[in-house]
N, C-alpha and C positions, 0 to 999 in steps of 0.2 A: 408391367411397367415398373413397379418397386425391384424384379428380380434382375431388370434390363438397369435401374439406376445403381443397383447393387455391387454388380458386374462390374460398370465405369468408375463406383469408386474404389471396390478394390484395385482394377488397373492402374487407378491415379495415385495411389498408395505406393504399388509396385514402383512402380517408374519414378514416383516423387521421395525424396528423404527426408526425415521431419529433424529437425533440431530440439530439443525438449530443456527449456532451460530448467537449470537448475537455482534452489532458492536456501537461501543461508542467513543465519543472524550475522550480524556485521557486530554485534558489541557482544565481546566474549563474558562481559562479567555477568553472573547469575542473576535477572532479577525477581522481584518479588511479586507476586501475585496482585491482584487487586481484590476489595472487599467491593462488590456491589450492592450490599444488602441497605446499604442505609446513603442519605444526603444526596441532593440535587446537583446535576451534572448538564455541563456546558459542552459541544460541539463545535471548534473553531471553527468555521467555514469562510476562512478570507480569500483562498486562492482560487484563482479564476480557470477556466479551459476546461476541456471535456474532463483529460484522468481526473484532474480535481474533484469536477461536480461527481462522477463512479466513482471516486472514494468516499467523499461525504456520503453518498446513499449507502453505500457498504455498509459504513462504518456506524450511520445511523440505526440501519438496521440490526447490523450485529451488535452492537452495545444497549439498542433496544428492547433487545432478548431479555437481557437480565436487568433492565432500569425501570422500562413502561416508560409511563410518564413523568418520572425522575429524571428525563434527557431533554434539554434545549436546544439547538442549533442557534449560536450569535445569531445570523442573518435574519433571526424572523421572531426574536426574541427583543420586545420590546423595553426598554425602559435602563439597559445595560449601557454603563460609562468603561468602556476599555478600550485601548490605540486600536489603530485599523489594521497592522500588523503584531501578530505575537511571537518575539523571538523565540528562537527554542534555547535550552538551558539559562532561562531570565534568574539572576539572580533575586534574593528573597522576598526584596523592597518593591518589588516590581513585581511579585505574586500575591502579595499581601496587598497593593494596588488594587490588581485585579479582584481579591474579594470584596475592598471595598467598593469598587465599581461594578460589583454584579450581588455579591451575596449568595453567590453560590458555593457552595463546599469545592467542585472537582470542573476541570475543563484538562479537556482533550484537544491536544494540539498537533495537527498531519503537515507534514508536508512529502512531496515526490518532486524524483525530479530523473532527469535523463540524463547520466553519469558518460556513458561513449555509447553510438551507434554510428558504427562502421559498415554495416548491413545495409542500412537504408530502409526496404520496403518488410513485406512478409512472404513475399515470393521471388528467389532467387534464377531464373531461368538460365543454361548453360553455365550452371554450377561444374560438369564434371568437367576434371583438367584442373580446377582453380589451383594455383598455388596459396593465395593469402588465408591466412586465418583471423579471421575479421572477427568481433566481438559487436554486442548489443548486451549495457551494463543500466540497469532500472535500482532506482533506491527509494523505499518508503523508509520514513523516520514516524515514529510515536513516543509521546510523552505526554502523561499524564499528572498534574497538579493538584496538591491539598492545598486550597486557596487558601485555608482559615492557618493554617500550619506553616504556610508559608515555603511548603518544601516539594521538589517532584520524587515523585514515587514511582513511576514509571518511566522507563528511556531507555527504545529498545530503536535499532535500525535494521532491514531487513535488506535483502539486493539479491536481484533474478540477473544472471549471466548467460546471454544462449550465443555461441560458437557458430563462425560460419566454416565449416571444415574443409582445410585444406585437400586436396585432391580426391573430391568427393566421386561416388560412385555411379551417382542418378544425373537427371540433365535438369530436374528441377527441385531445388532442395524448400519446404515449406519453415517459416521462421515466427514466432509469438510477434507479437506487435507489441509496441512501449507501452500502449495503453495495460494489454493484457500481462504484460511481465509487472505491470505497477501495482496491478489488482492483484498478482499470484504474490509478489512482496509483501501486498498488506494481510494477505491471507495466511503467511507465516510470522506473521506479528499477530492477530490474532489468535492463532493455532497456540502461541507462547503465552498470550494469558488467559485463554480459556483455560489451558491444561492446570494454571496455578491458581489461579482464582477462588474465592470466595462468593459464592455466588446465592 
């Protein structure tokens, strides 16, 4: 049985072509690492829909690595005064806000979002022949806040781009899904401050 499913999906392989997006930092200036060794940290979780809620947990989890129980998620964290939306690059007066409305040292602020998809699905059937070269363009943003300081210390944007290739060679070509190009984004934002961090 396992040698017989083995079999069907190497031939699904064969016959199908995979598109592999590729993932890049979108803001060329260097930034600086983060310190997690010290002060309590916030989770913005205001946006709604499935990628949203898989990045909150991601991002939960991964920043939970190195904080424990130094991490709060807004949504279930009671007794915080801040708007229902947080822009991203708020300028000072409005970060300084938010400490007073929470007292917490750092908040972490996500957003994604679906830049073009011209693809449509994750399976492309009678791909070969195609002329067009279709795109599917995914963008996670992070930034990260010293409430007490009033300044962001983090602000980094990441974007997975997967190609639908012109005059393809297979009859069915396989493609990442928006949800999955949003998660491999944030997953190259991550990778950016694990490697510089203070942890």
């Amino acid at each position: 049985m396992r040698i017989t499913n083995l079999l069907l999906l190497m031939l699904l392989l064969a016959l199908a072509g995979c598109s592999v997006p590729r993932y890049s930092l979108v803001n060329p200036v260097d930034q600086p690492g983060l310190d997690f060794t010290q002060g309590r940290w916030l989770l913005s979780d205001e946006g709604s829909g499935y990628n949203y809620q898989q990045l909150y947990q991601l991002a939960e989890k991964d920043f939970g690595k190195y904080l424990g129980d130094r991490l709060s998620r807004v949504s279930v964290t009671k007794g915080l005064m801040l708007q229902k939306k947080i822009p991203f690059n708020p300028n000072r007066s409005l970060i300084k806000e938010m400490y007073d409305g929470t007292h917490y040292d750092y908040l972490i602020n996500i957003k994604c979002r679906t830049v073009k998809d011209d693809i449509g699905g994750t399976v492309d059937v009678n791909a070969k022949g195609n002329t067009l070269a279709d795109e599917r363009i995914n963008r996670v943003s992070l930034e990260v806040y010293d409430l007490k300081r009033g300044e962001i210390i983090y602000s980094q944007t990441a974007q997975g781009v997967t190609t639908r290739q012109s005059n393809a060679t297979s009859n069915v070509n396989l493609y990442r899904s928006n949800g999955g190009m949003i998660v491999g984004s944030y997953n190259r934002i991550f990778k950016d401050i694990r490697e510089k961090s203070r942890k």
